[in-house]
C-alpha positions as a printed NumPy array, in Angstrom:
array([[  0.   ,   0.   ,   0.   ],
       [  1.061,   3.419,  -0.348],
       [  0.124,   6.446,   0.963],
       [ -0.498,   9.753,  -0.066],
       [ -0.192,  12.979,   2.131],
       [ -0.018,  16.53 ,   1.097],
       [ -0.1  ,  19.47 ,   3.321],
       [ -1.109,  22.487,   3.006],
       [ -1.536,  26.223,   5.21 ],
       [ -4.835,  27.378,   6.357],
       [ -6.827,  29.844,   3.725],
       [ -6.396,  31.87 ,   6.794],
       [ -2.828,  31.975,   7.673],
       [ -0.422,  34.672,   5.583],
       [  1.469,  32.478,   3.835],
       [  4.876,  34.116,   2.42 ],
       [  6.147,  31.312,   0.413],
       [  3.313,  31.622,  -1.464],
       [  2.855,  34.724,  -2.14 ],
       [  6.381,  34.772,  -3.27 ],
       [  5.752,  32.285,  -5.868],
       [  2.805,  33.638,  -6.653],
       [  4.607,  36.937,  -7.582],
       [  7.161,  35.445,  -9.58 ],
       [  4.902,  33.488, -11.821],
       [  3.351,  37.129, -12.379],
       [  6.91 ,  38.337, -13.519],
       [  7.292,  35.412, -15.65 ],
       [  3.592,  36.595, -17.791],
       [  1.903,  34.195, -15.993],
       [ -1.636,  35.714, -15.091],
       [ -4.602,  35.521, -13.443],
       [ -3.55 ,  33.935, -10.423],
       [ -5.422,  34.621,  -7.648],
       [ -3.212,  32.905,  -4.656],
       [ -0.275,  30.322,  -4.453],
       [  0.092,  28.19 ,  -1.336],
       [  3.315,  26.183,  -0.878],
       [  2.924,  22.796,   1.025],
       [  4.47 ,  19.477,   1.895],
       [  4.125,  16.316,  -0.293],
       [  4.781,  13.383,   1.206],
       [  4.377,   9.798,   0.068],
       [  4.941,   6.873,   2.725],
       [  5.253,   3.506,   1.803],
       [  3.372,   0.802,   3.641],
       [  3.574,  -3.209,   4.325],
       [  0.788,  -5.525,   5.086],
       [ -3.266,  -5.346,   4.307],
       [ -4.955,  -3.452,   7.131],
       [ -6.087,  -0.507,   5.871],
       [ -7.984,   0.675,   8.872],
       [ -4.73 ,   0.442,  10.856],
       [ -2.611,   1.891,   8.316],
       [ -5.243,   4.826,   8.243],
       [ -5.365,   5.227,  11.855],
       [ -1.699,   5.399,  12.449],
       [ -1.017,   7.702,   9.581],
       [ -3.919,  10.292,  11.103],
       [ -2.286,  10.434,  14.461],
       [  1.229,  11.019,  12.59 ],
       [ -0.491,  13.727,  10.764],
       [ -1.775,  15.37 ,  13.371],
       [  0.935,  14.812,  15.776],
       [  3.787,  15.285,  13.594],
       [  3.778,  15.89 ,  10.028],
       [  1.176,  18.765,  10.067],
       [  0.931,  21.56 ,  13.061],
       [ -2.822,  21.542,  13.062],
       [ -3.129,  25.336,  14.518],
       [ -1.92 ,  26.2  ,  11.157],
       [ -1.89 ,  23.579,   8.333],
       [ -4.244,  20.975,   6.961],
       [ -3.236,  17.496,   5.252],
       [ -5.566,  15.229,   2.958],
       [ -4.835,  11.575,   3.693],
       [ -5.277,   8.971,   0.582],
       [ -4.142,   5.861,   0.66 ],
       [ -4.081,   3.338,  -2.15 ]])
C-alpha cells in the first residue's frame, strides 16, 4: 500500500512562500492567479493489508507530527 499525504496552510494563515511564488509566476507573464500556497508532499510507503490500521496510524502522525494543526491541513489517501 502506499500512501499519499499533502499538506497544506490554512486559507487563513499569511502564507509568504506563497505569495512569493505567486509573484514570480506574475513576472514570468503568468496571469490571473489569484493565490499560491506552498505545502508538503509526502508519500509513505506501507507493508501488510490493514487498511484501517494503516489509516489510523497515519492520522495520528499527521496530526501529531507531520502537520501543526493550529496552522496547516493534510488530505490523507491511501491506495
Amino acid at each position: 500500500m502506499k500512501a499519499k499525504i499533502i499538506v497544506t496552510p490554512k486559507k487563513a494563515v499569511v502564507d509568504p512562500q506563497g505569495k512569493t511564488v505567486q509573484q514570480a509566476l506574475e513576472q514570468m507573464g503568468c496571469q490571473g492567479i489569484a493565490a499560491v500556497h506552498v505545502g508538503k508532499y509526502l508519500e509513505v510507503e506501507l507493508v501488510g493489508h490493514d487498511l484501517p490500521a494503516a489509516r489510523q496510524q497515519l492520522e495520528e502522525a499527521c496530526h501529531r507530527f507531520l502537520s501543526n494543526p493550529v496552522i496547516e491541513d493534510y488530505k490523507l489517501e491511501i491506495e
